[in-house]
C-alpha positions, 0 to 999 in steps of 0.5 A: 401471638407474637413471632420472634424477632427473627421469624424470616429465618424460619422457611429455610430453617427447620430445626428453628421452625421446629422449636418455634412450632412447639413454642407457638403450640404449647406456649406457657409464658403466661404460668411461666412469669406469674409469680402468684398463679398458684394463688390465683389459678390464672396466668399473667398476662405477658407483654407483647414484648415478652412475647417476642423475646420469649419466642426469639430465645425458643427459636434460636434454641434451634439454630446452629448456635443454640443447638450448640448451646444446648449440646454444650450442656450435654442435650442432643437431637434424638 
């Protein structure tokens, strides 16, 4: 599975390794871009580059900045 675009940043970066961990596991972007699934019962095939992109936005999700974001809208680490 593709990593994210800034994937470098994971060793010294635990909350970003964290989110793209969970991601890596428990990747839905197949159900997630499939517009038919309920009709069909099976996923899309995602892109490489979706891929990447989706899994750059999961990590950065834990970054300073992202969890900045989230925290603006009212999400904090428990």
């Amino acid at each position: 599975m593709p990593k994210g675009i800034s994937a470098h940043r994971l060793k010294d970066n635990p909350e970003e390794r964290r989110f793209a961990e969970a991601w890596e596991k428990h990747n839905p972007l197949a159900w997630l871009l499939d517009e038919r699934h309920e009709q069909t019962g099976r996923p899309a095939d995602p892109s490489d580059r979706d891929q990447v992109v989706a899994a750059t936005v999961i990590q950065w999700l834990g970054s300073p900045v992202g969890r900045a974001f989230l925290s603006d809208l009212g999400y904090q680490k428990r």
